[in-house]
N, C-alpha and C positions, 0 to 999 in steps of 0.2 A: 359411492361416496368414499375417499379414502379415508381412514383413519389418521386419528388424533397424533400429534406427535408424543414419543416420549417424554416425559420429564425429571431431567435430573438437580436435585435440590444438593450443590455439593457443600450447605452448610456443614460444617465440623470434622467437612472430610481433606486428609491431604491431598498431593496431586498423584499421588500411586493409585490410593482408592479409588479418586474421582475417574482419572484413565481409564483405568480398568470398566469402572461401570459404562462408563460412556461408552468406549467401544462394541462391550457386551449391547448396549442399546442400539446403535448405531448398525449393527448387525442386523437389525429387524425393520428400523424406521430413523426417521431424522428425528433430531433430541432437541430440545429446549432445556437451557441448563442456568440455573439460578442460583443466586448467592454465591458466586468463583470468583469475588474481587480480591480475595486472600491467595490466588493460585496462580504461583507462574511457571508457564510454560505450558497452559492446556491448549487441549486439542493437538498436541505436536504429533508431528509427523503421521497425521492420518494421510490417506490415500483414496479413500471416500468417504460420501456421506455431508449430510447438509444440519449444522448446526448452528442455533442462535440463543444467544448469548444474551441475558436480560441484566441489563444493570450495568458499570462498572467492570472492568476488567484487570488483572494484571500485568507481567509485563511478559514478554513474549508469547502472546498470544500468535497459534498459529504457525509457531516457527517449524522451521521446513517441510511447511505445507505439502505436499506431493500430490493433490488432486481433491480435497475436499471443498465444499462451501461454506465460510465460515462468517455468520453474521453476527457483529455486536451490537446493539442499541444504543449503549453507553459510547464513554470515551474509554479509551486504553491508555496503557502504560505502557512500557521505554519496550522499542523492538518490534512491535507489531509485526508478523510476517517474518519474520528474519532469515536468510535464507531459504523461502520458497521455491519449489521447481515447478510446479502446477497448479490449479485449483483459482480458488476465488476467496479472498478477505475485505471483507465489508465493515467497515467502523461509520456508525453513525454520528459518534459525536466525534472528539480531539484525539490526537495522537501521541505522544508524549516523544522525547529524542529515541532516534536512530528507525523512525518507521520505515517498513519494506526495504532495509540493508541486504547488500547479497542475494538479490531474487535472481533466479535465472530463468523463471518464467511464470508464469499466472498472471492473475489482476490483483492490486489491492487499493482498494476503494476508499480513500478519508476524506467524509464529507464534510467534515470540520477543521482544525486547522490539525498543521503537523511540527512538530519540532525540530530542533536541529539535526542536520547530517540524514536528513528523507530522502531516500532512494541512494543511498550511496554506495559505488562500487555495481551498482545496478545491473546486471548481466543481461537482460534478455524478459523482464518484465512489462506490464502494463501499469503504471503506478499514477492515478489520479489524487489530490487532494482538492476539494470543496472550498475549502478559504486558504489561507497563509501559510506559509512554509519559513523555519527558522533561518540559520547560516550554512551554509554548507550542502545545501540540498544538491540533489545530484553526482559531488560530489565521485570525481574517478569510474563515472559512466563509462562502462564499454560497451552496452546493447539495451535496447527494449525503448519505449518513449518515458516520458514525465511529462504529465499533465498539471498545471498549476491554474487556479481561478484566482487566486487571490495576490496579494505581496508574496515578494522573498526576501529573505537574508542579506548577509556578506554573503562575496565570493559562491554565488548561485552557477552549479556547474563546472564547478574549480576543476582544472586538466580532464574536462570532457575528452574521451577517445572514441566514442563511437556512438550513435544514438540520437534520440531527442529530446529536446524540449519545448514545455507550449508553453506559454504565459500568459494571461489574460492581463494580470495586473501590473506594478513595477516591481524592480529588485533594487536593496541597497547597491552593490555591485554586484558585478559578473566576475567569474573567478580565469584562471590561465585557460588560452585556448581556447576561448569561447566569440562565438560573433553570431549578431541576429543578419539570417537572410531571409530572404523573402516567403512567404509561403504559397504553396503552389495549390491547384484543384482538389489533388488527393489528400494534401493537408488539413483543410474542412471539412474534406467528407469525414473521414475518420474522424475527428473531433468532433461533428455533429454526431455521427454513429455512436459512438463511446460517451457522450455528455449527456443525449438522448435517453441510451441503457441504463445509465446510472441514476438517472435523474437530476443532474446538476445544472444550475440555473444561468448557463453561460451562452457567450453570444463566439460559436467557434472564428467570424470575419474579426473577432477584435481580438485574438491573440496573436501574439508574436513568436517565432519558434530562432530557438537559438542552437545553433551545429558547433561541431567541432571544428577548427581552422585548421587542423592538424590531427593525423590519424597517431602521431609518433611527438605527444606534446613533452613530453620527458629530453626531448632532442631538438627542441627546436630551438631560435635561436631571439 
């Protein structure tokens, strides 16, 4: 029978203290960590280890992840993931502006909705959101997918350069660069594989995926 997870209670504590203990815990077993809606920037830059997150979060939660599992119950605030290079970020509820910015690899998960400017700059990530996404999402993609169930924004995928997008639902507009073409076999499989894993309640035949027209959209004409 394995044992219990750690539990760290980082009422009253800063984000030095809490670090610190977290780590030390995370050394031995995965942690459950409560009361950290005051702390931003926990869990940064672990590189393992599986923590979940009861309640409420701050803002950059998880940022540059490098390989841990990192699950919140709650919703977060502004940043979520931010610069990621590995690992796995899970938001159960809302995301607040600028979720999974700068990833250049992992997954991050928001099964709720997400704010403005969601996955932007996006390098080389997995970036799924659950319901709606603000203005700007995708935003100067150069690699990795973006997964959407819900609405988007203005300007969804503004000067795409590399990469993709899925959309289940509609977009105010599409931003420079962008055009919906067809989706092929491997298109659904993936999004059933990935919507599956996650748990998210979508039909992968009804989304639409939008590419880049242009690898050099700074130059086009």
């Amino acid at each position: 029978m394995a044992d219990a997870p750690s539990v760290l209670d980082a009422k009253g504590k800063d984000l030095r203290a809490a670090s610190t203990e977290l780590k030390s815990m995370l050394a031995k077993d995965s942690v459950i960590v409560r009361n950290s809606s005051h702390l931003h920037g926990l869990c940064g830059g672990l590189k393992s280890g599986t923590i979940v997150i009861e309640g409420e979060g701050g803002d950059y939660l998880g940022v540059v992840n490098a390989g841990a599992v990192i699950e919140m119950n709650g919703d977060a605030g502004k940043y979520v993931a931010d610069n990621m290079t590995a690992g796995t970020v899970i938001v159960a509820g809302d995301a607040e502006y600028g979720a999974a910015q700068y990833c250049y690899g992992g997954t991050v998960v928001v099964k709720g909705n997400a704010g403005d400017f969601t996955a932007t700059m996006n390098k080389g990530a997995t970036i799924l959101v659950g319901g709606c996404v603000g203005d700007e999402a995708a935003t100067y993609m150069v690699a990795g997918d973006v997964i959407i169930v819900g609405d988007a924004g203005e300007n969804l995928g503004n000067y795409l350069i590399r990469g993709n997008i899925y959309i289940q639902g509609d977009w105010a507009s599409l931003g420079h660069n962008c055009a919906v073409v067809d989706m092929g076999a491997e298109d659904v499989q993936k999004l059933e594989a990935l919507l599956k894993k996650h748990g998210l309640a979508a039909d992968a035949k009804a989304f639409r995926k939008i590419a880049p027209l242009s690898d050099k959209p700074f130059y086009s004409h």
